[in-house]
N, C-alpha and C positions, 0 to 999 in steps of 0.2 A: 504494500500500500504506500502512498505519496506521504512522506512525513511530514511534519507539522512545521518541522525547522525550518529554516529560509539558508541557512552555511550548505556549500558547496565544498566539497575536496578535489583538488585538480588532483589528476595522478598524475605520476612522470616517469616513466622509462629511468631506469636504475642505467644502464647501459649508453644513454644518449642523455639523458635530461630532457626528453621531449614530452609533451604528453600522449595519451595515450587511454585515456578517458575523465568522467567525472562522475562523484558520488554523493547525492546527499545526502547530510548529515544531519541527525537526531536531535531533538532537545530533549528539556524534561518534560514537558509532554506528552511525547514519542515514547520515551521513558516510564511513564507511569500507563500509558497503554499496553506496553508490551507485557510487564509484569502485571497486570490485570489480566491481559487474556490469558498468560502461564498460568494463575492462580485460577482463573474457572476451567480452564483446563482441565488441571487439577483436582479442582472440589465438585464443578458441575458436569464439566466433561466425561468422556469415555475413556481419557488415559488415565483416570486416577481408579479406575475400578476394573484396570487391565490384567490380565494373567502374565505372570513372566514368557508364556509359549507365544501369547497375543504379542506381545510387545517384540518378542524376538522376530518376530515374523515379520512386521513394522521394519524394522533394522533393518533385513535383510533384503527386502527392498530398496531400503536406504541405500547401503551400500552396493545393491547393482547399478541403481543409478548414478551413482559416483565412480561408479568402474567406466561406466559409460562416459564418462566426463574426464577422462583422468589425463588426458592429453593435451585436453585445453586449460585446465584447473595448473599442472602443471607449467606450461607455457606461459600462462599469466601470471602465478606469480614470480619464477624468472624474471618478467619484463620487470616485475616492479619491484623487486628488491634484490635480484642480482646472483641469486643461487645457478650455480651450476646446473644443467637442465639434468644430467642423470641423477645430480641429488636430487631434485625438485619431483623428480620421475617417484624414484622411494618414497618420499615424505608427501607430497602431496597431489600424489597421481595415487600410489595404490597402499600409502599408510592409513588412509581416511577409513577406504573401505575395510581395509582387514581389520580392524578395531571396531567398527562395527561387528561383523562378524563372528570376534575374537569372545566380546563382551555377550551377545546373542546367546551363542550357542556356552557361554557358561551359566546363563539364567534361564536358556530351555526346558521347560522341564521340571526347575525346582520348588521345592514345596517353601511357603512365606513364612511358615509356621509348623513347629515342632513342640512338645510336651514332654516337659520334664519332669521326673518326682518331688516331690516337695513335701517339709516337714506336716505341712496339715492337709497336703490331697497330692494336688500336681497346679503346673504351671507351664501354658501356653506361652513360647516364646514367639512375638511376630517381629519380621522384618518389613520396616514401612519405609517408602520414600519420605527421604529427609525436608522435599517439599519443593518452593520455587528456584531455582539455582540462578545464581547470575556468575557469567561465566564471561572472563576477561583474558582478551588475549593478545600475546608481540605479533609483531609481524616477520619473525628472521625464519618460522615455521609453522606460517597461518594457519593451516589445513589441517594438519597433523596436531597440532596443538590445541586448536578448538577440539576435533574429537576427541582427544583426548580425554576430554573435562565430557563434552553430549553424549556418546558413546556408554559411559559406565552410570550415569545418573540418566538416558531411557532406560538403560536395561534395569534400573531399580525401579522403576517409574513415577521419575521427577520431570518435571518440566524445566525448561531454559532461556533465558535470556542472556543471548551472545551478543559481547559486545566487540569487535575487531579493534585491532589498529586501523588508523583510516590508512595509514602509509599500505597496506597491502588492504584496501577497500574492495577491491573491482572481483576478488574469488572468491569474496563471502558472497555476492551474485550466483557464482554456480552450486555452491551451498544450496542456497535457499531455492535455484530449482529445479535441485537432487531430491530434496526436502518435497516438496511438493508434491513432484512425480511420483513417490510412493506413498505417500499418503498418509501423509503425521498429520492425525488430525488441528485443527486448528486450536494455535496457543501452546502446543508443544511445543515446538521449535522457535523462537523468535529472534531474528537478527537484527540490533540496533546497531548502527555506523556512529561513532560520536567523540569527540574528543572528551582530554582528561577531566574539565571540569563537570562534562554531560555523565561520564562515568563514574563523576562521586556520586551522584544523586540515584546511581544503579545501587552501589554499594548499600548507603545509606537508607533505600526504599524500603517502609516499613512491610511491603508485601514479599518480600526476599527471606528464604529461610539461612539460604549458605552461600558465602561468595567463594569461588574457585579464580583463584588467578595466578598467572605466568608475568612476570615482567622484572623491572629493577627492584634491587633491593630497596631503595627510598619511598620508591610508592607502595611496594608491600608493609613499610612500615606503617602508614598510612591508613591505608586499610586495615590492617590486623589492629590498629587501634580503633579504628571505627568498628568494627565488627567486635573489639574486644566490649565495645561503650553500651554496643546494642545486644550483646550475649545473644551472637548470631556466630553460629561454625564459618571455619574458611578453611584453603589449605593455599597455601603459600610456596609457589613456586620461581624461588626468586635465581641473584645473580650468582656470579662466580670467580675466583680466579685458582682455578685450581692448577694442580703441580704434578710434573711425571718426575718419577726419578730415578735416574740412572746409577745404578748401580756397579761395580767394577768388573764383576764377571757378566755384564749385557754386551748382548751381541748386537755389533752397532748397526749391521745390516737390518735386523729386525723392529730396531727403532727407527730405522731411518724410514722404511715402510709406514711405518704405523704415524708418522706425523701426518699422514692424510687425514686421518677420524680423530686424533690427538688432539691437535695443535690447528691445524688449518681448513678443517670440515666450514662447507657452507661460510668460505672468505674468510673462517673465522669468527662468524656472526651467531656462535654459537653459546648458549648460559656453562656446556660441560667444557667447554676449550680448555685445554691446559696451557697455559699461555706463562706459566714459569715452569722452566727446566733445570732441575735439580743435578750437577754432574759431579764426581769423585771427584778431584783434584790431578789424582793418578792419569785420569783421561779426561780431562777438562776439553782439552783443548780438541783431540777426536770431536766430541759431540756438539761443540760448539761450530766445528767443521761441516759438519753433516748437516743440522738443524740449517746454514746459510747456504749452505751446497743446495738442500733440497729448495729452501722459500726463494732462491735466487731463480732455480728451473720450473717452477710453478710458470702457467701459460694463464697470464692476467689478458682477458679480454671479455668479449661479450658471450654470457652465459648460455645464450643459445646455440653458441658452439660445442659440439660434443669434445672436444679437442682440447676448450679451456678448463682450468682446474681452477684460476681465482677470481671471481667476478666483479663485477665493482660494489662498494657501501650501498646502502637501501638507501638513500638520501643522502642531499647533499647537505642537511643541516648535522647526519652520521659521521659524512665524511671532514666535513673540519672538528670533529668532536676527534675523530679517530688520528687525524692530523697536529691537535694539539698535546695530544699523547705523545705524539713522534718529537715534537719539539723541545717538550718537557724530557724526554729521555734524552735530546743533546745535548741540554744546556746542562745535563746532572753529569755525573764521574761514568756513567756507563761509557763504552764502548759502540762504536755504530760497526756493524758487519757486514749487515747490507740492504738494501733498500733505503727508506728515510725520506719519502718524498711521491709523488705521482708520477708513475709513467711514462715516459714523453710519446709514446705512441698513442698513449690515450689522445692526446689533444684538449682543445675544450671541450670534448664528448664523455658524458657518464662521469660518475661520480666513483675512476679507480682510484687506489691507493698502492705503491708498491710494498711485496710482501718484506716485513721488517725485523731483523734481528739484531737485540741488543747484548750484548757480553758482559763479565763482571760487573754484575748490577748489585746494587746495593737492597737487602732483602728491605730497607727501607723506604726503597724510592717511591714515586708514584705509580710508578709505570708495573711494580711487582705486589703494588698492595691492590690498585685498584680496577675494578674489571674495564678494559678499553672497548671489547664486541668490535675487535676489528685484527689483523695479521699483523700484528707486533709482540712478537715473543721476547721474554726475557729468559737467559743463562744468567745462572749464579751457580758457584761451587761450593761443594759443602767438607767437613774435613772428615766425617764418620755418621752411620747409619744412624745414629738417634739424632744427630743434627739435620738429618734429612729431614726424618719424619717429627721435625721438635711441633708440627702443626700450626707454626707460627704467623696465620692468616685468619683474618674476621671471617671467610669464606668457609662452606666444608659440600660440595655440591657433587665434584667430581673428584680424576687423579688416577695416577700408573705407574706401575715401577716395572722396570727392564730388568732381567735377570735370567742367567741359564738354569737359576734354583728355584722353580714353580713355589716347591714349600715352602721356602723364605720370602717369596715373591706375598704368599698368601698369609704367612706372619705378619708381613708388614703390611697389607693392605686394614688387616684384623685390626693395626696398632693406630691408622690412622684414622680424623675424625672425621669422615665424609659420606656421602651418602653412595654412592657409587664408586667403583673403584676395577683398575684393568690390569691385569699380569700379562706382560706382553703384549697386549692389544687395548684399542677399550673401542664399546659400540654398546649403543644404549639395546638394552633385550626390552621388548614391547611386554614379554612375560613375564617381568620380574620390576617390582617396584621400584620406582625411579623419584628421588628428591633431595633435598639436604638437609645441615645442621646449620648451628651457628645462623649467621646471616643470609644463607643460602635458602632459609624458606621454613615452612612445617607443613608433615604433611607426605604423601605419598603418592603419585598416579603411579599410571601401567600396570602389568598383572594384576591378578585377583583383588589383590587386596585395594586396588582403588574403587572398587564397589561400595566399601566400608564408608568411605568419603560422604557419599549419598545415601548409606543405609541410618532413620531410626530402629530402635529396639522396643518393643511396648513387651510386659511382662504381662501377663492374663492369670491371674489367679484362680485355681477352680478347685470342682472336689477330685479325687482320686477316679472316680467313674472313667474319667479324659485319656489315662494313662494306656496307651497300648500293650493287647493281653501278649 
């Protein structure tokens, strides 16, 4: 439907800076509409008196229709924030649907309520949708990231209120009509466009049972205080700067691989980057070799080349964000190795950055405390294994350690405080709980257990008659 707001979002080709369409944008009106029709949804509708098998079913149309979609869904947003088109292929060509899917067929089937013994009969335990969701998301993994959050709150049967970044506006479009096409009835799914201010008054809306959000650490704080004021659930999926570390018996071919999902995944414009690199001293200087050898042969160009590996920033207001990182790391005692500036093949076109590596960096500088969301890695050396892992970052999100000794690889993973963690490799598992500590968030998506996120508990007291013979 035509929103209420009068703001417009130009879009702009991440690649060119040209546009490339327009989206409008939301107010609190918009706002208070959309979370209305979640809630009758909800309370009048037919999704709140769904069967997990009904609802799966829902889904799985969903997600054909997004299979169907997955090459333009993909392609767009390339255009507009600069991923790599095979990554974009993964994550927002065919991650939507599989999480659909994923989440489906674990709630097919299953019973909402179970009965247990209890000292004066039994007790019916029910599992109930947590209620209206409002579901906030970046734009570095639009697609992928909103289902994340829709995905596991349909399959409880909550309703939602997604709100995009406007920077990737134009593929919550084929969202909404994948959404359509199979047939969420109306008020389950609701996509609001809107900038930060329009988004507190999401947060905020007294019709909101739980807010789910992805972004910086500062807004998550934010909200986790608004939500804390209103004694309203959230889960908190914030920044990062997390740390591989190399270890003396690591084999340097096998890191030097693994800086693709490491260090440099998606430009870099990723919350798990490992963006400090931890090296012995013994081999400092190897790995700091390897880390400029590799970001030096990255193929910086337009993302829709299957050929390029580093695309440009999602914006140009990203890219001198990411640029003043690069400056701050000259003017401080680091080392430059290589990159430190834009491209000259870019031109005045798209908003690249060359991929950058900084050397004996001071674990105090900027550029090693705080997350940049862009291909500027820091080396620092450490003198012994507990100074590796001494976890001395506000951060705990991701991280990896190189080693020929899997067991010690899995020692030290166990000793650090982060939420994810890779021996020899790291790639996030869609089946296995994904979020952090410290400033990096609360809270959990992916695998099973982000059902929990969306699930209430009601206890039903009864007499013993209930109890299965």
């Amino acid at each position: 439907m035509k929103p209420h707001g009068t703001e417009v979002h130009r879009a702009l080709e991440a690649a060119t800076g040209e546009a490339i369409g327009t989206a409008a944008l939301a107010d609190e009106y918009d706002i208070d509409l959309a979370v209305r029709a979640a809630r009758k949804a909800l309370d009048e509708g037919p999704w709140g008196r769904t069967t997990p098998t009904e609802r799966a079913a829902v889904m799985r149309r969903f997600a054909a229709a997004l299979t169907a979609r997955a090459s333009e869904a993909s392609t767009l947003v390339s255009r507009e924030n600069g991923m790599p088109i095979g990554l974009s292929e993964a994550f927002n060509g065919g991650a939507p649907a599989g999480l659909l899917e994923m989440y489906a067929a674990m709630v097919d089937g299953t019973d909402i309520e179970s009965v247990r013994p209890a000292a004066l009969g039994a007790t019916i335990v029910r599992r109930e949708p947590v209620g209206v969701v409002a579901a906030i998301t970046p734009w570095n993994y639009p697609l992928a990231l909103a289902m994340s959050k829709i995905a596991p709150a349909l399959a409880m049967g909550c309703t939602v209120v997604l709100k995009p970044s406007p920077d990737t506006a134009l593929d919550s479009y084929i969202l909404a009509d994948a959404a359509d096409e199979a047939g969420l009835p109306a008020g389950v799914l609701n996509i609001v466009l809107a900038g930060r201010e329009t988004g507190a008054a999401l947060v905020s809306h007294p019709g909101v049972d739980k807010v789910a959000f992805t972004g910086s650490t500062a807004a998550g704080r934010i909200i986790g205080a608004e939500c804390g004021r209103l004694i309203r659930r959230c889960t908190l999926e914030l920044g990062g700067k997390s740390a591989s570390i190399f270890l003396e018996d690591g084999d340097i071919d096998v890191f030097r691989a693994g800086l693709a999902s490491s260090a440099f995944q998606n430009n870099s414009q990723t919350c798990a980057t490992q963006a400090r690199i931890l090296a012995p001293r013994s081999r400092y200087d190897e790995v700091v070799d390897a880390v400029a050898t590799y970001a030096a042969e990255l193929v910086v160009g337009n993302p829709l080349d299957p050929a390029v590996t580093c695309g440009p920033m999602a914006s140009e207001r990203h890219l001198e964000r990411v640029l003043g990182y690069i400056e701050a790391g000259r003017t401080s005692d680091a080392r430059l190795v290589t990159g430190g500036g834009r491209p000259s093949s870019a031109g005045d076109r798209g908003w690249y950055v060359e991929p950058t590596v900084f050397a004996d960096v001071d674990n105090k500088n900027v550029i090693a405390r705080e997350e940049i969301f862009g291909p500027v890695i820091a080396v620092m050396p450490y003198d012994g294994e507990d100074d590796a892992i001494a976890n001395d970052s506000n951060y705990g999100l991701a991280g990896s350690v190189w080693t020929a000794d899997e067991d010690r690889g899995i020692e030290i993973a166990r000793r650090v405080r982060t939420g994810t963690f890779g021996v020899n490799y790291y790639s996030t598992d869609l089946m296995a709980p994904f979020g952090g500590m410290k400033d990096s968030g609360i809270g959990r998506e992916f695998g099973p257990e982000a059902l929990e996120n969306y699930t209430e508990y009601k206890s039903v007291y009864v007499s013993a008659d209930r109890l299965p013979n």
